[in-house]
C-alpha positions in Angstrom: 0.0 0.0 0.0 1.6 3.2 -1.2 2.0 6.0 1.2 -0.5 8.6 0.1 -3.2 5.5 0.2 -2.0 4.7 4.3 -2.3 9.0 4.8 -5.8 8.9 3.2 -6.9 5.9 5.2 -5.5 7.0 8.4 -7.2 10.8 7.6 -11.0 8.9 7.0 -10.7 6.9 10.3 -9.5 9.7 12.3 -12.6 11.8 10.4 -15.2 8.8 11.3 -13.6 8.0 14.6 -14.2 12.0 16.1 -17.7 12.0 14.2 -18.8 9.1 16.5 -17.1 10.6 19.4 -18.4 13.9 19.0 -22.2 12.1 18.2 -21.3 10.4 21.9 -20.7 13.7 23.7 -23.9 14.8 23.0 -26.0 12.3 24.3 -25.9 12.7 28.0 -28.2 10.8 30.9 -31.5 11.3 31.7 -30.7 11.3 35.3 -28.0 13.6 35.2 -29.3 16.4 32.1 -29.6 19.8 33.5 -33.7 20.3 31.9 -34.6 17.3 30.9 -36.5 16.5 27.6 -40.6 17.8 28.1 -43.8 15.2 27.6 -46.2 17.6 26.2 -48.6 18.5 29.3 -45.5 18.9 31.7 -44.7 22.2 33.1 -42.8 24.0 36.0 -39.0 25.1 35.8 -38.3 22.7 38.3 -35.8 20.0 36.9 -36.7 17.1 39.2 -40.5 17.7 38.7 -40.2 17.4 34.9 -37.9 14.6 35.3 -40.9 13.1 37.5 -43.5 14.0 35.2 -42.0 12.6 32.2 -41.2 9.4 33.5 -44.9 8.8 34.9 -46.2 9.6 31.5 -44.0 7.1 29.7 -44.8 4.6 32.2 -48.3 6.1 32.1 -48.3 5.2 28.5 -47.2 1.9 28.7 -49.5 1.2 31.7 -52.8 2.3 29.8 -52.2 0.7 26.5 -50.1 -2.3 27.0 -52.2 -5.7 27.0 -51.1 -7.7 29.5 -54.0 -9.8 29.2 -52.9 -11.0 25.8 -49.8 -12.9 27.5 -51.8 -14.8 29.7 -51.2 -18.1 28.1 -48.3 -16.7 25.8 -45.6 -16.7 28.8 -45.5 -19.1 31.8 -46.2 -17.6 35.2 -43.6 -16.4 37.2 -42.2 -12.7 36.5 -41.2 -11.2 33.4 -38.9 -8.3 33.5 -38.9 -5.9 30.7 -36.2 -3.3 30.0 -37.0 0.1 27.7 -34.3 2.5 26.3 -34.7 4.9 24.1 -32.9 8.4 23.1 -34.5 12.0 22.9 -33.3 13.5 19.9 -32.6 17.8 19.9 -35.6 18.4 17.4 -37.3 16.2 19.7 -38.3 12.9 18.3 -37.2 9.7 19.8 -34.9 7.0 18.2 -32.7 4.2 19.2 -35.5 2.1 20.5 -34.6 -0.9 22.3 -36.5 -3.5 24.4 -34.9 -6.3 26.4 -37.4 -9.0 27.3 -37.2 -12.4 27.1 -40.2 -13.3 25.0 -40.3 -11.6 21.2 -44.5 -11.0 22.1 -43.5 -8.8 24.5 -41.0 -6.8 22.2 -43.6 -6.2 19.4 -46.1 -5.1 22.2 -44.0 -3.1 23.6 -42.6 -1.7 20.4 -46.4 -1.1 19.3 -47.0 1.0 23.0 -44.0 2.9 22.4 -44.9 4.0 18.6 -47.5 6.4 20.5 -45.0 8.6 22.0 -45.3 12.1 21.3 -42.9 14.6 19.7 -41.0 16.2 22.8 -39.5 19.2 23.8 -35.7 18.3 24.0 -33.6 18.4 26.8 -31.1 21.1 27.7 -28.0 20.8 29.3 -25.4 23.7 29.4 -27.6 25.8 27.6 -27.8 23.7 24.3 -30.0 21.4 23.4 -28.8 17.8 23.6 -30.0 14.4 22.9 -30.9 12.5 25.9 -30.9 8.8 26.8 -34.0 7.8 28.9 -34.6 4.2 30.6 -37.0 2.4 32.4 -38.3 -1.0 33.4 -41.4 -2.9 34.6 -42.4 -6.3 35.1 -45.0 -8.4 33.7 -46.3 -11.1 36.8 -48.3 -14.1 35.3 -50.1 -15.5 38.6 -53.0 -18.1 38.0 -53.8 -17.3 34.3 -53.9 -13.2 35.4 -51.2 -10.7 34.4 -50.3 -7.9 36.8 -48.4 -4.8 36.4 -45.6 -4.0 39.7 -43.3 -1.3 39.2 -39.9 -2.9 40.0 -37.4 -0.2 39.2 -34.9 1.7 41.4 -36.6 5.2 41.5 -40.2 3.5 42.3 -39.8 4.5 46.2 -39.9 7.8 45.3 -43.1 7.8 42.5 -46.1 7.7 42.9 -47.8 4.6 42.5 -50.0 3.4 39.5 -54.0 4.1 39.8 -54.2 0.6 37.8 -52.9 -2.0 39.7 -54.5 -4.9 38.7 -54.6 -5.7 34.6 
């Protein structure tokens, strides 16, 4: 390989290689974003409310139109975890969907929940606008033929609880 070929191969990776680093740097945390992205409805200039408020409405979301019903003699009983990621992007719409669960029912339910979100406000952190990374979780409970909703993540101590319980 002639020298002008290595340079012009060495100057493409370096290009593509601070393009994917400089995509990384500006996705930050949900957690940690200094005004985090907005669920249309939520308002205050509170950081920690918003956070609050957009959380409840995603798992709002997935509360109100997942059928849990429908897995009742899909999945065995026992409990069903099932993870949710998705990024905020800066104009707003969402991307980068993905669903850890271990049945593929699940996934496309899941999927077909999450297709309802709503165009949100971005977050803003540092005083741009940034693309955010948002998480959460729930679990699916099959108990004599009936599927029940719990909210089994981390920050559920300090939400408030579901008005449905019982699916």
């Amino acid at each position: 390989m002639s020298l002008k070929a290595l340079s012009l191969t060495f100057i493409v990776f370096t290009f593509s290689l601070c393009s994917i680093t400089a995509q990384q740097k500006r996705d930050i945390a949900f957690t940690i974003v200094d005004v985090p992205p907005r669920y249309p409805g939520c308002k205050g200039a509170n950081a920690g409310f918003l956070k609050e408020c957009f959380r409840n409405n995603v798992e709002g979301l997935l509360a109100e139109n997942f059928d849990f019903r429908k897995f009742e003699d899909i999945l065995p009983k026992g409990i069903h975890r099932v993870f949710v990621q998705f990024r905020i992007l800066e104009n707003g719409q969402y991307d980068q969907l993905e669903i850890r669960s271990p049945s593929q029912a699940v996934k496309t339910e899941t999927r077909q929940v999450l297709e309802k979100l709503p165009v949100f406000e971005p977050a803003i952190h540092d005083n741009e606008t940034r693309n955010t990374l948002f998480a959460t979780a729930f679990t699916i409970e099959i108990k004599k033929g009936k599927a029940i909703l719990k909210d089994t993540s981390a920050a559920s101590q300090m939400r408030p609880r579901y008005s449905k319980v019982d699916y």
